[in-house]
C-alpha positions as CSV (number, residue, x, y, z in Angstrom):
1,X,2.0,9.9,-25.0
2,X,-1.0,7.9,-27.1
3,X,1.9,5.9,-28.3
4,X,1.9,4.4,-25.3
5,X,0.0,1.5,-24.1
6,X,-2.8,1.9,-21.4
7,X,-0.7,-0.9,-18.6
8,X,2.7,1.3,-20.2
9,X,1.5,4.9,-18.7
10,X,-0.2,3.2,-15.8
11,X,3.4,2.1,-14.4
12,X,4.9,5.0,-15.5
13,X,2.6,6.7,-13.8
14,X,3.3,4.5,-10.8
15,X,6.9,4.4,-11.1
16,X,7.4,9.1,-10.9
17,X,4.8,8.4,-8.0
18,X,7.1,6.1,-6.4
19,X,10.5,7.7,-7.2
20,X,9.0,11.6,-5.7
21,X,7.9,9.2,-2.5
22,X,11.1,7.5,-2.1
23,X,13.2,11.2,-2.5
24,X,10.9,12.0,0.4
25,X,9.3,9.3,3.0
26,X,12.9,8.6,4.6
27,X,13.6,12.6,5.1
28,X,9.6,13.4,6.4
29,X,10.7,13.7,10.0
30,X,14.1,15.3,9.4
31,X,12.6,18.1,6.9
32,X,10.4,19.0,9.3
33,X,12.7,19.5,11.9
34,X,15.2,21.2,10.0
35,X,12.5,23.7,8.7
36,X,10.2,24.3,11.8
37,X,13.1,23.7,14.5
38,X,10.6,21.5,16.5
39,X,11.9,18.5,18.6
40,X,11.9,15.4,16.8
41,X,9.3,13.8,18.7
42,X,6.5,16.6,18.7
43,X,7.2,16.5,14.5
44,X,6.5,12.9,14.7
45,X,3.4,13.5,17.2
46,X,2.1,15.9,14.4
47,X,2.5,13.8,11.8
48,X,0.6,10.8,13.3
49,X,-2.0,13.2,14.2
50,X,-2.7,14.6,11.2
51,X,-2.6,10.4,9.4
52,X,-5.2,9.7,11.9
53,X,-7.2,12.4,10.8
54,X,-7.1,11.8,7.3
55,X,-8.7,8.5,7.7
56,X,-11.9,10.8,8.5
57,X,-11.7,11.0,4.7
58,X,-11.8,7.5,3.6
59,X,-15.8,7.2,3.4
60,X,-16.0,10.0,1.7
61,X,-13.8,8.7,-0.9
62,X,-15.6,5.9,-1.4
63,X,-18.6,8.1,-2.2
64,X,-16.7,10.1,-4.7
65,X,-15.3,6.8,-6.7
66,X,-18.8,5.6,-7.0
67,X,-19.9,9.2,-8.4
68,X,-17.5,10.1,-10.4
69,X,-14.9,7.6,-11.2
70,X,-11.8,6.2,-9.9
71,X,-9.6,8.4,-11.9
72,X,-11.2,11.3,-11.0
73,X,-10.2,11.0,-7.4
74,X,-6.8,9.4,-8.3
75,X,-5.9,12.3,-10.2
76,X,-7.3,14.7,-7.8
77,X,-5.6,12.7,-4.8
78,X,-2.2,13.5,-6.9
79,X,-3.0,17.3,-7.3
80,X,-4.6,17.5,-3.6
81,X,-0.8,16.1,-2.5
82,X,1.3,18.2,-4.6
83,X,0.2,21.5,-3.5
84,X,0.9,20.0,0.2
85,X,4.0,19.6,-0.9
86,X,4.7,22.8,-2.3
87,X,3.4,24.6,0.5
88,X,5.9,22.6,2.7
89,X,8.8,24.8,2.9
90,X,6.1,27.5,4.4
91,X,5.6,25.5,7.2
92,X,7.2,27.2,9.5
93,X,5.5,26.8,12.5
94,X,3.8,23.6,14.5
95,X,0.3,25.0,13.5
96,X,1.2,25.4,10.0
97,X,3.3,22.0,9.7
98,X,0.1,21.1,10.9
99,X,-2.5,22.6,8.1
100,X,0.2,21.1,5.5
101,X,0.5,17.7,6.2
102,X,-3.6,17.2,7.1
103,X,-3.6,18.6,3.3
104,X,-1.2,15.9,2.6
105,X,-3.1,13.0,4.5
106,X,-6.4,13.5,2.9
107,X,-4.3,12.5,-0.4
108,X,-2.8,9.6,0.7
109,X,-5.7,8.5,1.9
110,X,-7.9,8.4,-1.3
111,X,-4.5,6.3,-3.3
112,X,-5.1,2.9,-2.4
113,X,-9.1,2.7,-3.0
114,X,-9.0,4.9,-6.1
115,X,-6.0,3.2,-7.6
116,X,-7.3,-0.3,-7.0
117,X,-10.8,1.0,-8.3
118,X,-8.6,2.0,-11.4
119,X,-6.9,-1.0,-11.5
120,X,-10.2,-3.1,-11.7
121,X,-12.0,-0.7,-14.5
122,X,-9.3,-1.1,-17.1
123,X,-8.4,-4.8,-17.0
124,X,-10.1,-8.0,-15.6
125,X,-9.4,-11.4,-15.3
126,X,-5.6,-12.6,-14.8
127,X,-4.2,-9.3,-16.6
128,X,-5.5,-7.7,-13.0
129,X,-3.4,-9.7,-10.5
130,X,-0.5,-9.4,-13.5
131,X,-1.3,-5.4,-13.6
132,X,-1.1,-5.0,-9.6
133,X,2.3,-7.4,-9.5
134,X,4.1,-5.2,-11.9
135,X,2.5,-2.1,-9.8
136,X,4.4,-3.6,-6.4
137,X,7.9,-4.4,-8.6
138,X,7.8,-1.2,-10.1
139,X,6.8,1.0,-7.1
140,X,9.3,-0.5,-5.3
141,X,11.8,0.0,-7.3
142,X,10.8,3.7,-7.8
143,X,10.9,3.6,-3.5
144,X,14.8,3.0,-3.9
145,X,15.3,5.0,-6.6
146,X,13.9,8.1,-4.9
147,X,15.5,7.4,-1.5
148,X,19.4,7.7,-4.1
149,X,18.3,10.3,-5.4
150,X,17.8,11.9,-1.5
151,X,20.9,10.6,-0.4
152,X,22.5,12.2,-3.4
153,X,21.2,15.5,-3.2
154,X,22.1,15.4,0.9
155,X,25.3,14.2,0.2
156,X,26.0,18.1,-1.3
157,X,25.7,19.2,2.3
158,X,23.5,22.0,1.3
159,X,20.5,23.2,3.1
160,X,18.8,23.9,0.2
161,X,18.5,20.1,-0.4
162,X,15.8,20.0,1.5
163,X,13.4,21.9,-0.2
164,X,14.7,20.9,-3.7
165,X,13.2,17.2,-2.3
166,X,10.4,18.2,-1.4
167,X,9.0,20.7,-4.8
168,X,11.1,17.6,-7.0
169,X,7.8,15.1,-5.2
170,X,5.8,17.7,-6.0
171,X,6.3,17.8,-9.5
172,X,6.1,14.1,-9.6
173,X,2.8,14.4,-8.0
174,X,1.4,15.7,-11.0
175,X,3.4,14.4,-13.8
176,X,1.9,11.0,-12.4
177,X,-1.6,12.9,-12.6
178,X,-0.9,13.6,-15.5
179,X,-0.2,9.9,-17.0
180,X,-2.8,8.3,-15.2
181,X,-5.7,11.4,-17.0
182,X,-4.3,10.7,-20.2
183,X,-5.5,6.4,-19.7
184,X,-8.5,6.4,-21.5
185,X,-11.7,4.7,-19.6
186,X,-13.5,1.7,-21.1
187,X,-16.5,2.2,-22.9
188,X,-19.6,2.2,-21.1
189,X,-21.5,-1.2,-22.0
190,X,-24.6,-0.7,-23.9
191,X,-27.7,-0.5,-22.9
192,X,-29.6,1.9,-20.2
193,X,-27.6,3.7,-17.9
194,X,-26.7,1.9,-14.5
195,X,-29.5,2.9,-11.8
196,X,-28.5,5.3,-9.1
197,X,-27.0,3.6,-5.6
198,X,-28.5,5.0,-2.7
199,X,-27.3,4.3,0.7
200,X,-24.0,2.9,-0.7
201,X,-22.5,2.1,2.8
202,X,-25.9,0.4,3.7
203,X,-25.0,-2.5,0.8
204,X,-21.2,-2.2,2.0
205,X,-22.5,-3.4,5.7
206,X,-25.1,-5.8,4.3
207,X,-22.3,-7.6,2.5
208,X,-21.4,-9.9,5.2
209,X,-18.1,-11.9,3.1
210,X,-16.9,-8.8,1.8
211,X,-16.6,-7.5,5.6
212,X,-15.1,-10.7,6.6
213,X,-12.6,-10.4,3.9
214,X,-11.9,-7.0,5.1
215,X,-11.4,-8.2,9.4
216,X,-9.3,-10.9,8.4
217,X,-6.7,-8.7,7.0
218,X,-6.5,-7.0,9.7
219,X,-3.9,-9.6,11.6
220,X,-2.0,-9.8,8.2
221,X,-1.4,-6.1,8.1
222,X,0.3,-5.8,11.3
223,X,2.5,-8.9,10.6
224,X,3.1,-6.4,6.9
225,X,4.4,-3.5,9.7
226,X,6.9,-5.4,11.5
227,X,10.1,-4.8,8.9
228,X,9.4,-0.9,9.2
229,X,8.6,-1.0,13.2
230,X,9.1,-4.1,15.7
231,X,12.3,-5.9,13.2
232,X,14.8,-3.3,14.0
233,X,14.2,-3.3,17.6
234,X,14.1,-6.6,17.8
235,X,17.4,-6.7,16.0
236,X,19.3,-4.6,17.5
237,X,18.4,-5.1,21.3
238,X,17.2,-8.1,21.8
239,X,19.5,-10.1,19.5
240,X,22.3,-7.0,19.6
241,X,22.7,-6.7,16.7
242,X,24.6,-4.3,14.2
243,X,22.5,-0.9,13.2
244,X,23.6,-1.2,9.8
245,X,22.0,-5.4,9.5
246,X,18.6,-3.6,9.8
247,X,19.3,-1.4,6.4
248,X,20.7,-4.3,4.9
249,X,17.6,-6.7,5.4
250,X,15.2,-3.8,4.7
251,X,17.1,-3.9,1.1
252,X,17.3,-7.6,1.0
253,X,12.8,-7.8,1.3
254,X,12.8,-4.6,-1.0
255,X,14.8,-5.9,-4.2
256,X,13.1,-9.2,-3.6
257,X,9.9,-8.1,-4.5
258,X,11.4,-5.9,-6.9
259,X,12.4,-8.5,-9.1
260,X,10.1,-11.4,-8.3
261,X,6.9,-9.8,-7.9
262,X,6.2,-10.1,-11.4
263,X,7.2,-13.7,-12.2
264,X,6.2,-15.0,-8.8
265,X,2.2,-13.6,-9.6
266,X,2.2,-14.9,-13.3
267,X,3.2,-18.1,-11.4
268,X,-0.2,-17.8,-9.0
269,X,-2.7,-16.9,-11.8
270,X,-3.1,-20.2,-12.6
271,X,-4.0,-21.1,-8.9
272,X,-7.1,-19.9,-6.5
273,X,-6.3,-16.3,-5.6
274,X,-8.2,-17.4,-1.9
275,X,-5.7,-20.3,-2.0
276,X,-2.8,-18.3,-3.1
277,X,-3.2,-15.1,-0.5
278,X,-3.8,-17.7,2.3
279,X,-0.4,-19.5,1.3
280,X,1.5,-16.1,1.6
281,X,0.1,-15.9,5.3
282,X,1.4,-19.1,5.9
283,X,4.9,-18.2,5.0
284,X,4.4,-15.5,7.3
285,X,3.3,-17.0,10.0
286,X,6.8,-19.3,9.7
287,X,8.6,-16.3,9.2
288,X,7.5,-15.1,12.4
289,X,8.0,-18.5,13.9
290,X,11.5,-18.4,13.0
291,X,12.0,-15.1,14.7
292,X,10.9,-15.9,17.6
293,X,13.3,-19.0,17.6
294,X,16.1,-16.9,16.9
295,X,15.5,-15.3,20.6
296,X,16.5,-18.4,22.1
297,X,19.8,-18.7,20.2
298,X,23.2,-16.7,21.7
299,X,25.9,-18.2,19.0
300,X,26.0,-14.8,16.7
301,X,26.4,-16.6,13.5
302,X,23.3,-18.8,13.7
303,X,22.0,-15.7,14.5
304,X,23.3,-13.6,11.4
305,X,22.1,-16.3,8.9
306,X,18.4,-17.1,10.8
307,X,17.9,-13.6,10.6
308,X,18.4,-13.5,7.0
309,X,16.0,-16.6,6.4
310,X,13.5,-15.2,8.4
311,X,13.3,-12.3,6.1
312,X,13.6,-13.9,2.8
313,X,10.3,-16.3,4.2
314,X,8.4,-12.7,5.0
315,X,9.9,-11.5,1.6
316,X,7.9,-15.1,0.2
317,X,5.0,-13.8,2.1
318,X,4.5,-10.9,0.6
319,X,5.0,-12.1,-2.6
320,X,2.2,-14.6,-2.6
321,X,-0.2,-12.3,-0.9
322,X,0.2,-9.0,-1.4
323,X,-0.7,-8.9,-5.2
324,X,-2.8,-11.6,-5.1
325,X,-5.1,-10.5,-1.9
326,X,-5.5,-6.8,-3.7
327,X,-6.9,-8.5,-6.8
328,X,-9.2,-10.6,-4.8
329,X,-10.5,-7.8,-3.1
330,X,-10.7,-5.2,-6.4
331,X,-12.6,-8.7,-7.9
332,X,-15.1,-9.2,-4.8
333,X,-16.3,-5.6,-4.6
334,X,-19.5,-5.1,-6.9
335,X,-18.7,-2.9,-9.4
336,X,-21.6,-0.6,-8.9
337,X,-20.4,0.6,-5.1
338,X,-16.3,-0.8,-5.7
339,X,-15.2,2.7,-4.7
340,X,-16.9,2.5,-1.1
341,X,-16.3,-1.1,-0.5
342,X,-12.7,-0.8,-1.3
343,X,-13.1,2.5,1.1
344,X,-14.3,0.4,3.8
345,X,-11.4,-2.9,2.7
346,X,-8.6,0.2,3.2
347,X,-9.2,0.3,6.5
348,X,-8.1,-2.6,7.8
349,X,-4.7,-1.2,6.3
350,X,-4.8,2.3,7.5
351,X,-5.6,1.4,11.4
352,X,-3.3,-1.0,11.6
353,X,-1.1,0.7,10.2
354,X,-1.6,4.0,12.4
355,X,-1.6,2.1,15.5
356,X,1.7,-0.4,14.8
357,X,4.0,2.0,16.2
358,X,2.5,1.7,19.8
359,X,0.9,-1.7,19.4
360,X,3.9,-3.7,18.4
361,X,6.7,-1.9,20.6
362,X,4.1,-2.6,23.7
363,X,4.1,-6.1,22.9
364,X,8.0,-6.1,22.4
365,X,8.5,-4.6,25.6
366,X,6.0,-6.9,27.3
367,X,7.7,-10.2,25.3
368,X,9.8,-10.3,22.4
369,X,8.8,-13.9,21.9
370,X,5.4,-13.4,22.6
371,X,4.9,-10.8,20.0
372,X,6.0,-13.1,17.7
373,X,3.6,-15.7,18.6
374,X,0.8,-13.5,18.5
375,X,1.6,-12.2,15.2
376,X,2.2,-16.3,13.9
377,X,-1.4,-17.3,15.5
378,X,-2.7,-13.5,13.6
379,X,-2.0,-14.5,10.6
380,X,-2.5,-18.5,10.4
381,X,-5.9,-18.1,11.8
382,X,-6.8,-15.3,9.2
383,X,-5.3,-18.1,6.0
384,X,-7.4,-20.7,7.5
385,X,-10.3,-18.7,7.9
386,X,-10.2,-17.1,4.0
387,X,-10.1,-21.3,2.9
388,X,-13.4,-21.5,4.9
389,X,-14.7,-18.5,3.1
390,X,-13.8,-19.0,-0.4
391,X,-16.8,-20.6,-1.1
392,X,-19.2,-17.5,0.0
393,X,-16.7,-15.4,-2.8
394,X,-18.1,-14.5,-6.4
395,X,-16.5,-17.1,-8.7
396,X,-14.8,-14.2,-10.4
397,X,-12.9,-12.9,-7.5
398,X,-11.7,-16.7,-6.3
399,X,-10.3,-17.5,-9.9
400,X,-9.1,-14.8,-12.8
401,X,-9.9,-16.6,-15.4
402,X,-13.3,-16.8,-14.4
403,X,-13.3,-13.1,-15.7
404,X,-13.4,-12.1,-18.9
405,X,-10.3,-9.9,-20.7
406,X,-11.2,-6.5,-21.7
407,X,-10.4,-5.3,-24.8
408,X,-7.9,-2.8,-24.9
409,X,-9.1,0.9,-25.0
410,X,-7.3,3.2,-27.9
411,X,-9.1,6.2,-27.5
412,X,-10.8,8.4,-24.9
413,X,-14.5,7.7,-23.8
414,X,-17.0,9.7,-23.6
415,X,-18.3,11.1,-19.9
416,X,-18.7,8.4,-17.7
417,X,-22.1,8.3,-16.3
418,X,-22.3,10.0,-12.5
419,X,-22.5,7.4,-10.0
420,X,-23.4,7.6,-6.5
């Protein structure tokens, strides 16, 4: 294992993470069915209950970052999700099903501001945005990977399946845990010990470009929710579609940034990451543009190949802006309260995200073309208004090589210095 580089465990780490999702996320409503015997829907009812809830975690991780580290909580998000997991096949009952996934949600909900946190405490500069681009093409990756490996075991036609999915993402749960405790911590720098941070979320609030960073992704993330909730609707009944086109282009976006997250970010280091992240919702915004267009074509093969460069342009998006925009943020979050502002940045992921489902199928119901539009105006107004506030950003989060490069850790620091 201390063979291993510090960015080689970190995406290993990230890659069993992603492979134990993948075997599970596609079966999370079926599992529960076939163990508990509920009605689809009142699983699914559960399920967004108990997300909704978790966010009642998210400041608390923040405060737990701050005070004891990022990989403290990363690791203890991992362990707090795999013995969710392995309690799922005792679920046998809507109240239990219920106590088991809230275990689960509290979990997911301290990943993305303790891995980010992570990400920023062991590189810097350029090797960051390069760090989180290999991150997306390697998670997603793992995503596929685990969802064969499902479809595999399935394909046996045993019931046992089931539950040998969901202890096998358990015990990738903590063999990523695992990795990502054995990356040593950079030395703390010399010199006194950091003051304490009192009222945390008082700085968060007072930090008026941070917060506007934060509300202007908030248009972008529902235009990121569209593939997984408004695109096969749209598909299949307003342009009537075929089912299996909706799989296919899901595939198509997925491999994409698979292979070209990577090159596409190395590309963008050189380059504003304000200018790069408002680019990517630019694309988007002519993404969306395009399917709107496509409503008001009937010729089916127009339609086949529109559909297809629509989602290759929302594929561009996300290349441009998703790596890019999570570096800015990790970069523009002082370092002495990152884990609560990136708390605070998480949700403007985690409520859009939660209320996509209804939001977006409302809006498609109301006007297929008019969601569109709104989503296109969403996200063009949010690009032009990060260009307007670049120049309110720490020079350091706006350009990478305005960092410094860390030098590489070899072996474990000492105790990190509690935080709060």
């Amino acid at each position: 294992m201390k063979r291993l580089s510090v960015q080689a465990r970190y995406m290993l780490g990230m890659v069993v993470d992603a492979t134990g999702s993948g075997m599970y996320l596609p079966l999370s409503l079926l599992y529960f069915h076939h163990i508990t015997g509920l009605p689809v829907t009142q699983v699914g009812a559960i399920m967004t209950t108990a997300a909704l809830l978790g966010l009642a975690g998210n400041p608390v991780t923040g405060v737990l970052i701050d005070r004891y580290g990022a990989r403290t909580v990363v690791v203890g998000g991992y362990v707090l999700r795999a013995a969710g997991f392995a309690a799922y096949p005792l679920a046998d009952s809507a109240v239990a099903m219920f106590a088991v996934v809230a275990v689960v949600a509290f979990g997911d909900v301290s990943f993305s501001p303790s891995i980010q946190s992570f990400v920023a405490e062991i590189v810097r500069g350029s090797a960051r945005d390069k760090l989180l681009a290999a991150q997306r093409s390697l998670r997603n990756a793992g995503l596929g990977a685990g969802g064969l490996i499902a479809g595999a075991a399935l394909a046996l036609g045993d019931g046992t399946a089931f539950q040998v999915i969901v202890v096998g993402t358990a015990v990738a749960y903590l063999a990523a845990a695992a990795l990502i405790r054995s990356i040593p911590l950079p030395p703390e720098p010399e010199g006194p010990p950091p003051a304490r941070t009192k009222r945390g979320y008082r700085l968060v609030a007072r930090n008026r470009p941070f917060l506007a960073l934060t509300l202007l992704n908030v248009p972008t993330a529902f235009g990121y929710m569209v593939l997984s909730v408004s695109l096969p609707v749209y598909i299949t009944q307003e342009l009537d579609a075929s089912d299996s086109l909706v799989g296919v282009l899901y595939a198509t976006n997925t491999v994409g940034i698979a292979l070209l997250q990577i090159p596409v970010t190395r590309l963008l280091t050189r380059y504003r990451r304000t200018r790069a992240a408002a680019l990517g919702g630019g694309v988007f915004c002519v993404a969306f543009l395009s399917f709107a267009a496509l409503g008001l074509i009937s010729a089916r093969t127009p339609v086949l190949i529109g559909v297809f460069a629509a989602t290759l342009l929302f594929t561009l998006g996300e290349l441009l802006h998703g790596a890019t925009a999570s570096a800015l943020v990790a970069s523009t979050a002082p370092e002495a309260t990152r884990g609560r502002h990136l708390a605070v940045y998480q949700l403007s992921w985690a409520i859009p995200t939660a209320l996509a489902p209804a939001v977006l199928t409302g809006l498609l119901q109301l006007s297929p073309t008019g969601m569109w539009l709104l989503l296109a105006a969403g996200v063009a107004g949010s690009a032009l208004a990060l260009v307007r506030l670049e120049p309110k950003l720490p020079a350091q989060a706006v350009r990478a090589e305005a960092a410094a490069e860390p030098t590489v850790v070899k072996e474990e620091a000492g105790p990190r210095a509690p935080q709060s």
